[in-house]
N, C-alpha and C positions, 0 to 999 in steps of 0.2 A: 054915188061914186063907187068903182069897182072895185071891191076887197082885193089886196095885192097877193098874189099868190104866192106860195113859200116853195122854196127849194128844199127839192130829193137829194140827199148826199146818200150813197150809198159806199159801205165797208163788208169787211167778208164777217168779222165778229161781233158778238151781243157788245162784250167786252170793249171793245175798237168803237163802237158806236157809243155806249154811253163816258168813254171819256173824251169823244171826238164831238159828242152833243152841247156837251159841258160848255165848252171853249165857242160854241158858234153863235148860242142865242136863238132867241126864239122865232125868228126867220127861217130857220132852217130844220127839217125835219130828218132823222138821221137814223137809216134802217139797214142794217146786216143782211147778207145774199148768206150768211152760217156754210161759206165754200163756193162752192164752183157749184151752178145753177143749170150746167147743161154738161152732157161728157158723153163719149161715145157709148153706145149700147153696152148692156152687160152679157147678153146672151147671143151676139153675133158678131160681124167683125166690124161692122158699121163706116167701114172705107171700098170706095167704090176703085179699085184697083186699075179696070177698064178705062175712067171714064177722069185723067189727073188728080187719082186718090181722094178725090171731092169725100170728105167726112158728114156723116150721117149723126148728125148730134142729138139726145133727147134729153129732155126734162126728165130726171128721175120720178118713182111715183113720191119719196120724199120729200121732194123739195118743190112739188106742184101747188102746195099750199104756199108755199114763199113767193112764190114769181106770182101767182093770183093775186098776195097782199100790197109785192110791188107793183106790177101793174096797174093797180087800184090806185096807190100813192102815186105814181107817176101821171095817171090823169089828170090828179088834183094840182097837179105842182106846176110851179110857173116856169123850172128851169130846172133838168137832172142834172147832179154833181158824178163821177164815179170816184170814189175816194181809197180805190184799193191800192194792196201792198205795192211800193216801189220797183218791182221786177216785172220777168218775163209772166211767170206765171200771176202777178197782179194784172199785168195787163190784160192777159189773156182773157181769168174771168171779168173785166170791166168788158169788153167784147163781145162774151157770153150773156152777162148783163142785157146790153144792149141790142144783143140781137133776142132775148127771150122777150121783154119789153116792146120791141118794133114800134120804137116810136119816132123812127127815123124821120124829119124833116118839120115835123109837124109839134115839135119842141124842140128847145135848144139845149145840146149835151155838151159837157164837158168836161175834160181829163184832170185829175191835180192829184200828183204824190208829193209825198214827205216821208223824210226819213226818221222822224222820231216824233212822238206826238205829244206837244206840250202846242200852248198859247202862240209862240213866235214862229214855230214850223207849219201850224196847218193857216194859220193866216198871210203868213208869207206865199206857202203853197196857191192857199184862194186869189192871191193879185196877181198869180202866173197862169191860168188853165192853159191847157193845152187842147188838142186833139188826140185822139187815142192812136198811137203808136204802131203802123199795121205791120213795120218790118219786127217787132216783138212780137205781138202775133202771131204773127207767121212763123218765127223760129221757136214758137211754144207749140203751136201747132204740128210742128211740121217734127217735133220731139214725141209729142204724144200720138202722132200717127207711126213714128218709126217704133217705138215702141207696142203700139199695140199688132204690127205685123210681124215684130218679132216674136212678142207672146202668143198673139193669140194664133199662131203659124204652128212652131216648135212645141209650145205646150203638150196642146192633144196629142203629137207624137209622140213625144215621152211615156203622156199616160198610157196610148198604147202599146209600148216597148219596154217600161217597166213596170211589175207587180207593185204600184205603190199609188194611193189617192194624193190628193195634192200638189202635185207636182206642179211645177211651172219653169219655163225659161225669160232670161230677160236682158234685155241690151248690155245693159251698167249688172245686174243682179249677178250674170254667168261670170263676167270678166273677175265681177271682186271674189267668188268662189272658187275660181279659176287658181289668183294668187296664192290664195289661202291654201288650196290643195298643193300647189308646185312648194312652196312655201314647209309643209308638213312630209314632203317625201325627198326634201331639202335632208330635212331631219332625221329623218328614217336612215337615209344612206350615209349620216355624216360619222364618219368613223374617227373616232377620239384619237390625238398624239399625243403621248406623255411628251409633258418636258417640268424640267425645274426652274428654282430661280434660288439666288445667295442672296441673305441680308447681312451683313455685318456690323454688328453696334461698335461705336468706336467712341473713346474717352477723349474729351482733350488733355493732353501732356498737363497744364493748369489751366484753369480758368478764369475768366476775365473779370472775377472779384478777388483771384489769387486762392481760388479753393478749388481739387479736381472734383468735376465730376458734373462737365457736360458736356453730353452726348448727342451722337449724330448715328443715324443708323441708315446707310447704303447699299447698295443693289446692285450687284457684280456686272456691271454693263461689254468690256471688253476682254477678253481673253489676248494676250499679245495686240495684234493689229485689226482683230474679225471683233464683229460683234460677238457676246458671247451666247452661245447656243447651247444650254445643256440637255441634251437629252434622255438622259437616264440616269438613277438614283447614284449608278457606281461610279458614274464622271462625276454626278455634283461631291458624291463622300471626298473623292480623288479631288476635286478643287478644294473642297473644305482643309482637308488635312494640308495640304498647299498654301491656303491663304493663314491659317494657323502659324505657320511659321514666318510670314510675310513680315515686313515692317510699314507702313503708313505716312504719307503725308501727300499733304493739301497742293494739289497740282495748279489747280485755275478755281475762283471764283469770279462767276459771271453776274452783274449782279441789272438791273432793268425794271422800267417802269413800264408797266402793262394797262391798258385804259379797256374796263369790260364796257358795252354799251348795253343800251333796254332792249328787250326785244318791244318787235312791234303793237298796235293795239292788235287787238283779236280780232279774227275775219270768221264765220264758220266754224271752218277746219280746225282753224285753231284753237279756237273756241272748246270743240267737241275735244280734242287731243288733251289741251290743259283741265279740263271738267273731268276727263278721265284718271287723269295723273294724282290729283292734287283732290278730285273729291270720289272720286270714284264711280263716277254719273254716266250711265252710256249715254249715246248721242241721243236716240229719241231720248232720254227724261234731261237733258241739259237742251234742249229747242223748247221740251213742253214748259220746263219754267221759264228759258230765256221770253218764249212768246206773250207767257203774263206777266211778265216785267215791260215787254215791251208796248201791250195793248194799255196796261195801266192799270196801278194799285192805288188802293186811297189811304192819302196820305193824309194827316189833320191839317187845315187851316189850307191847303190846295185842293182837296176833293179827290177825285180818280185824275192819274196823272202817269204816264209815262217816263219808267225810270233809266227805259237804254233807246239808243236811235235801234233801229231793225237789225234782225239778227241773222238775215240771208243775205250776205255781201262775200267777197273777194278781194275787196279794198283794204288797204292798212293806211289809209288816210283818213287826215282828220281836219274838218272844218276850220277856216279861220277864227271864226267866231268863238269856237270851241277850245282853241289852243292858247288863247291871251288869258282868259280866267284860269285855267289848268296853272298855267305859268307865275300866274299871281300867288294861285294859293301854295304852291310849292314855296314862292319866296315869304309867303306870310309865314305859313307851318313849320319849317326847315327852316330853310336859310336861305341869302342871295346867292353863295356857294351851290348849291344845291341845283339851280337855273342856267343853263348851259347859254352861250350868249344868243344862242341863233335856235328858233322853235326846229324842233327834228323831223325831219318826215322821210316816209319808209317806201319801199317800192316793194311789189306784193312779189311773191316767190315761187307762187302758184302760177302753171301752165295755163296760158288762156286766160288769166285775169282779167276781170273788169275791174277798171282802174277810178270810173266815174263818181264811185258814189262813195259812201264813208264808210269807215271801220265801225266795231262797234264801242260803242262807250258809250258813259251816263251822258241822260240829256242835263242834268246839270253839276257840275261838278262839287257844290257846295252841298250838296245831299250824299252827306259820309254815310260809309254801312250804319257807321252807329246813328243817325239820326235816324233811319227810317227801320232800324233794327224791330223794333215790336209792333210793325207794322205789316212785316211779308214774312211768309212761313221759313221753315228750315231751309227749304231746300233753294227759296225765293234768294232769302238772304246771304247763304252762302255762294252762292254765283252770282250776284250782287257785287259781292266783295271782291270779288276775284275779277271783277269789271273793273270796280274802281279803282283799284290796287295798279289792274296792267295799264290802266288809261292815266293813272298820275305817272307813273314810273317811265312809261315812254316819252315825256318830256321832262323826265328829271337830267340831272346832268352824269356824268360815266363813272362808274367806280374804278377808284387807285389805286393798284395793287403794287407793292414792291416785289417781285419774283430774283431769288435767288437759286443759283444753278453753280453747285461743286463737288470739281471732277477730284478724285482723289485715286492715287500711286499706290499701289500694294507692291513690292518687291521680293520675292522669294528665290533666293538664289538669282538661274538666271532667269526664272520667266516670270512678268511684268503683268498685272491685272488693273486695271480701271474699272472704280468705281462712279458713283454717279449718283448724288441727292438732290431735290428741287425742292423749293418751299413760296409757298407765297405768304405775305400781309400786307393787311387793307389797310391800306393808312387812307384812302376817303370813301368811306360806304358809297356816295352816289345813290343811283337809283337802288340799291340791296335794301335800303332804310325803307323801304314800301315793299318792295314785291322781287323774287329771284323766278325765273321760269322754271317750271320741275322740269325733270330728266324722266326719261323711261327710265326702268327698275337696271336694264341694261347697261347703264350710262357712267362712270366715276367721272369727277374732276382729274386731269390732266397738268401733267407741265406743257411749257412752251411745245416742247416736242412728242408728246403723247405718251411719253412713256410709264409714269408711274404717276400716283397721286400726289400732288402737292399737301405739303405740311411745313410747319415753322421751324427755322435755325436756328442756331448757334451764330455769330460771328467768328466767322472764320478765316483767316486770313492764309496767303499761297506760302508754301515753302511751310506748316506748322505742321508739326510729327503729331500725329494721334496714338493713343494706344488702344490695342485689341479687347473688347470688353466679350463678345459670343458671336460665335456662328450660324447661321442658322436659317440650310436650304429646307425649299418646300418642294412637295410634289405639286402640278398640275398637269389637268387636261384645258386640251381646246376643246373650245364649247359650241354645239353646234348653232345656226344661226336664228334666233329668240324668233317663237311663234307669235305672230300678229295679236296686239290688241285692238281693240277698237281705236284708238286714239292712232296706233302705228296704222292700220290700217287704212283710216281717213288720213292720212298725213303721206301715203302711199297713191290713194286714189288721185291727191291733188297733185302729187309731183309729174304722175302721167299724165293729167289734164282731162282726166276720168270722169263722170259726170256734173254735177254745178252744185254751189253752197245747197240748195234746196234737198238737192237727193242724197246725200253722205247717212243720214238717220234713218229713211226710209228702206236704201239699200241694207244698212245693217238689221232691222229689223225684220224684212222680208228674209233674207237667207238664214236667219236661226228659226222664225215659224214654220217655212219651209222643211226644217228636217237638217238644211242642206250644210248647217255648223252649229254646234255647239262652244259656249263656251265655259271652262274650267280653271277656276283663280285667274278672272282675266282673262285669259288665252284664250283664241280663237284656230280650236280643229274641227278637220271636215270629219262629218259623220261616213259612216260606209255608202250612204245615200248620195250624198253631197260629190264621195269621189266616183262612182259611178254614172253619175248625170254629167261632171266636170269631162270625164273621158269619152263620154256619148259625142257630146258637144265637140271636144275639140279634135274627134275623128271626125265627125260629120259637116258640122259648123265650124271650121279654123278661124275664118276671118270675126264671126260672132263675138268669138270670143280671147281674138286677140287684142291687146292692150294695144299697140299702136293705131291696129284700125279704128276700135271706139277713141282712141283720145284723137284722131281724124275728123271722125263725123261730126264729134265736138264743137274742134275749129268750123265744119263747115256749119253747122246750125248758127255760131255764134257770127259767122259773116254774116249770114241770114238778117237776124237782129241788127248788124251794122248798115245793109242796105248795099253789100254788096256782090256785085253783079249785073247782069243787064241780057237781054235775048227774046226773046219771042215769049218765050214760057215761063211764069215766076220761079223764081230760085227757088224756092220751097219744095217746086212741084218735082222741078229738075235733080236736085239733091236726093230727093225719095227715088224718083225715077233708075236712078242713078245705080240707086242700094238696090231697089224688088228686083228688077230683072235678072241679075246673075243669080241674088238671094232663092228666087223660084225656083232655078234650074240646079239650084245646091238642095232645095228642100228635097224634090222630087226624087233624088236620086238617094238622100238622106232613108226616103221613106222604104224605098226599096230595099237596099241594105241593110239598115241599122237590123243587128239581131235583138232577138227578143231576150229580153234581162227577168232571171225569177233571184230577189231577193228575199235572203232566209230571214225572217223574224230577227230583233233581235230580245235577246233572253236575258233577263234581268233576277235580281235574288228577291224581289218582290211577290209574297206570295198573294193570291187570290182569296179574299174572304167571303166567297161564295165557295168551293170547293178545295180550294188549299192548294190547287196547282199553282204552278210560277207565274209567273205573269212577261208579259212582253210588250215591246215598245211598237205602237202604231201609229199612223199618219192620218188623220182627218183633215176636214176645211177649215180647221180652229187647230192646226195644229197636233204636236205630240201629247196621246195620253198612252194608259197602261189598259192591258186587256186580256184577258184569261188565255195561256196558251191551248185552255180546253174549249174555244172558239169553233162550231157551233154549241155544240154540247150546253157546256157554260157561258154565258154572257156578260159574266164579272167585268168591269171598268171602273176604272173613277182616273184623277187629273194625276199630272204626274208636280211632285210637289218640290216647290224650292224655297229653300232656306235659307235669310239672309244673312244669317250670323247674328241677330237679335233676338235676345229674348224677352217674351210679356213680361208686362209689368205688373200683372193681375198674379199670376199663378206659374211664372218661370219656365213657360213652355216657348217652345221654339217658335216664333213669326215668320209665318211665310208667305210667298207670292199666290195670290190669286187672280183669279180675272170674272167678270162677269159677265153673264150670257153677251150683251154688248160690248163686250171684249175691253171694258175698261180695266183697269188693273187697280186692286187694293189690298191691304196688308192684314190678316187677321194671325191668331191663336192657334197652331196646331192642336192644342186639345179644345177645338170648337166639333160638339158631336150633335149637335142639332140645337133650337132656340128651344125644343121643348125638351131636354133632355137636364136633369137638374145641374149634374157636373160640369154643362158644359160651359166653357170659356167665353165670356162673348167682347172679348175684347178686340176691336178691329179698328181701322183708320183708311182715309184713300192717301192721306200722304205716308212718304216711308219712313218709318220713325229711324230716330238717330242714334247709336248704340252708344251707352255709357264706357267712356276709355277705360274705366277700370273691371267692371263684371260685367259690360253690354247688355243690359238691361235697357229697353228702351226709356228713352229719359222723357218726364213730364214740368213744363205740357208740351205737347207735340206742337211742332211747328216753330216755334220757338226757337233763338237765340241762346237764350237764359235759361234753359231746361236746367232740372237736375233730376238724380237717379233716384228715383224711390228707395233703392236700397241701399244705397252709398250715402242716402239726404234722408234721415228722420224727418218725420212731421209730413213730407209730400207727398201727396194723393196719388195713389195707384193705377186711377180709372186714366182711361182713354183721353189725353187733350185735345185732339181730335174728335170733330161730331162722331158718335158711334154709328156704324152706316150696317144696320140690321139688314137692310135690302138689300146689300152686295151681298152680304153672308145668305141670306136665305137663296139667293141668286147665284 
């Protein structure tokens, strides 16, 4: 009798595959492609431009040994699975898969995604395969060919029009540079207007236990019949002395019930936006934990397990399945109060959304931070929480706010001033009892009308005389319009419809290795690099690198994926088509033109510990280091160093960012002087330790929930909770 052969399921991670093996059984054999297995050439442009951009794919030299193992495996097997991520770009590489393999006809393949990977999603997944999806495909394809003619076009010219190595241009990379620069000379030119503003504290006549002495304190809002506008110190003194003499009472109290709603579950963007608000994670290190939460952590008594559905979506939709237990446990935890009568759901806000697939949120809801707390690292666990939090919260029910709003009569002789207080209280938390969305730093709470910050009352009633207790204007400026963070910045990209959940991290990482922004407590400015490539581009390149056009092509690659169209020539080919031919005759004339750019060093107070000169700031293929302005002469370099506001817990030196020849990143000891040097520090980690709120000391053990501070917490060990990773440091 013939041995039954086992199915190939193939995933893109180690990770992904041993908690996707887990769940399938011994039928099935489950091997990681560890990425994309085929990609255009590194060293040419690998699109045949002549001939409908026909793309020239190859097997990297690294990953020859993978497609050899698969390959091997795929003979053996009775039936290939392709089991990659849920998108455009899963698709794709299942495609790449499949065509390095060529085992078209001669085995039976087949397509199955899930969006979160537990027990119930990938075997539900297995009694749906599908075929592999060509119009995704094609609009992954047909994104990775536009972009590689736009870099590998523009690039070279750059490097040859500016004195600088590294350089690059890019579809999405240019546009979000672009903001960033218009954005900073927003700044540059914004010229500050004084104006003032009056508070005036006011007593009541008695108070409503029959004792005086409560107080309301108001905001000079009308002057006669105009809003009131002051604009300089010598008008407000002039109203002050004015309202001095005034008499008071309570005109209109307006008084309303206000209902706040949840926001939605997190899509991406959002994601990346609230990770930066609330934990202060750029985008790439809020995908790099979301991704291991989402491949799977092991958990006790389930094994490796998936704790969020996928975290490249669009959607702020949520599963049926998923929304009846949510709803449960709100009414077990809380209250019935608590349960709005009808499950909520959201419509996404994002330009170009895809609407198909789910938001993200825990794959089960009864796995609270705290049960799987000593299970996933610091950085695991606190975006973790911040999942589960916005995923109960958005089918909690609305919080009840009583808002009152009272206008109050100043009478001075004969000219007549209005004032103006708002105050809100919750009389029913709602969804606030779990999770409130942060604001940018930018941001206060408002009244109804925007005008001032809400705070609590007095009861007040109309017609009641107050008395004058102080005066008391302030100066202000207007302020110019707040420099992008990362989180405004991705929440900017998705409003124009600017590239897709996958690229938001990537973009922001490419344009700070680039040279092409830096950023400073947060803020994202363009280097002198950055605004000189942005003005290249948008003299030479306009349409490159205008926002409408990219958030166009957008829409057209995402018809692509929808399938529509129709003509002689596939839409993919036609779209591209569409762009190279004006694109050519813009480079050409580009190349002609553009003049030649010599930018000066830039000169830092860094001295050289080879000869003691300054040191200055250069451009590599890894990025900004420092290098002797005595350059040839002197050859002095080393990295340029950054510091996270932590300090060791060994010996109270500064921890800062590193990276390894393979450009991972990890955290060691500025006083690290070598592993043979006896003083030296050897305290290092690849996660980033967490700084203690009181002396930021990194707190032990790393990773951890439950840390404490070595020096805040007698008795706690000093040493690294974190493997000690001697090989980054020597590296």
């Amino acid at each position: 009798m013939p041995v039954k052969k086992k199915k190939l399921v193939i995933v893109e991670s180690p990770a992904k595959a041993r908690t996707v093996g887990k769940y399938l059984g011994s039928s099935y054999i489950v091997r990681p492609s560890v990425g994309h297995i085929r990609d255009l050439p590194a060293n040419r442009l690998g699109v045949d431009v002549e001939n409908d951009f026909t793309p020239r794919y190859v097997i990297p030299e690294a990953k020859k040994g993978i497609v050899k193992g698969l390959r091997a495996d795929a003979r053996a097997a009775g039936e290939i699975i392709l089991a990659t991520d849920p998108d455009r770009e899963g698709e794709a590489i299942s495609w790449h898969i499949l065509e390095a393999l060529n085992v078209k006809g001669s085995i039976p393949v087949r397509r199955v995604e899930f969006h979160e990977i537990t027990k119930e999603a990938i075997r539900e997944a297995f009694r749906q395969p599908r075929e592999i999806n060509q119009n995704l495909v094609d609009a992954q394809q047909a994104r990775r060919i536009l972009d590689r003619l736009v870099g590998y076009k523009i690039s070279p010219l750059l490097r040859r029009k500016i004195t600088r190595k590294g350089l690059s241009a890019g579809r999405v990379q240019s546009v979000a540079v672009r903001l960033i620069v218009d954005r900073e000379r927003e700044v540059d030119a914004f010229v500050p207007r004084e104006y003032w503003t009056i508070d005036v504290e006011l007593d009541r006549e008695r108070g409503s236990t029959g004792t005086v002495g409560e107080k309301v304190t108001a905001t000079l809002h009308t002057i006669g019949e105009r809003r009131a506008e002051i604009g300089t110190g010598a008008e407000a003194e002039s109203l002050r002395d004015s309202l001095a003499d005034a008499t008071y009472a309570v005109r209109d109290v307006r008084k309303r019930e206000v209902a706040r709603n949840p926001s939605a579950p997190f899509t991406t963007s959002t994601l990346q936006q609230e990770a930066s608000r609330k934990l202060g994670f750029t985008a790439r290190r809020t995908m790099a934990v979301a991704q291991g939460l989402y491949e799977g952590k092991d958990i006790p008594k389930e094994g490796s397990v998936g704790l969020i559905t996928y975290m490249r979506t669009d959607s702020t939709n949520l599963a049926a399945s998923a929304v009846e237990p949510i709803r449960a446990y709100i009414g077990q935890v809380y209250s019935a109060q608590h349960v709005p009568p009808e499950p909520r759901t959201f419509r996404s806000r994002a330009r170009n959304a895809q609407e198909a697939h789910e938001a993200i949120r825990p794959t089960s809801i009864e796995r609270t931070p705290e049960s799987v707390r000593r299970h996933l690292t610091t950085d695991e666990n606190r975006l973790y929480r911040l999942i589960w939090q916005r995923t109960v919260a958005c089918q909690m029910a609305s919080a009840i706010l009583d808002t009152t709003t009272i206008d109050i009569d100043a009478v001075s002789g004969s000219a007549k001033y209005g004032l103006r207080v708002s105050g809100a209280i919750v009389r029913f938390p709602g969804f606030t009892a779990v999770y409130e969305e942060g604001r940018d730093d930018d941001a206060v709470p408002r009244d109804e009308e925007g005008s001032e910050p809400v705070r609590g009352l007095p009861d007040l009633a109309v017609g009641e005389s107050l008395r004058l207790g102080a005066i008391a204007p302030e100066q202000h400026f207007t302020q110019p319009p707040p420099r992008f963070t990362e989180a405004s910045l991705v929440k900017a990209l998705e409003e124009f419809g600017i590239g897709r959940p996958s690229t938001y991290a990537p973009i922001l990482t490419t344009i700070q290795e680039r040279g092409y922004v830096d950023r400073h407590e947060r803020r994202l400015r363009p280097t002198e690099l950055g605004k000189v490539v942005n003005d290249l581009l948008v003299e030479h390149f306009p349409e490159i690198v205008d926002v409408n056009f990219t958030s166009d092509m957008e829409e057209r690659l995402d018809a692509i994926a929808q399938g529509d169209g129709a003509g002689d020539r596939p839409v993919w080919v036609q779209v591209l088509t569409d762009f190279y031919l004006p694109f050519e005759e813009t480079l050409a004339r580009a190349d002609r033109e553009m003049e030649q750019v010599e930018l000066a060093p830039e000169i830092t107070d860094e001295v050289c510990e080879t000869c003691g000169r300054l040191m200055v700031i250069k451009y590599g293929r890894f990025g900004k280091f420092l290098a002797c302005s005595g350059y040839p002469e002197c050859r002095g370099a080393r990295s340029i160093v950054t510091k996270i506001d932590v300090l060791c817990p060994s010996c109270g030196g500064d921890i800062i960012e590193k990276r390894t020849r393979q450009r991972r990143i990890f955290f060691s000891c500025s006083n690290w002087k070598g592993d043979d040097v006896a003083d030296s520090c050897k305290f290092a980690a690849w996660a980033r330790p967490a700084p203690c709120p009181t002396c930021k000391t990194a707190m032990m053990p790393a990773g951890k929930d439950d840390a404490m501070c070595p020096r805040c917490s007698p008795g706690v060990a000093s040493a690294p909770g974190d493997d000690l990773v001697e090989e980054a440091l020597s590296a």
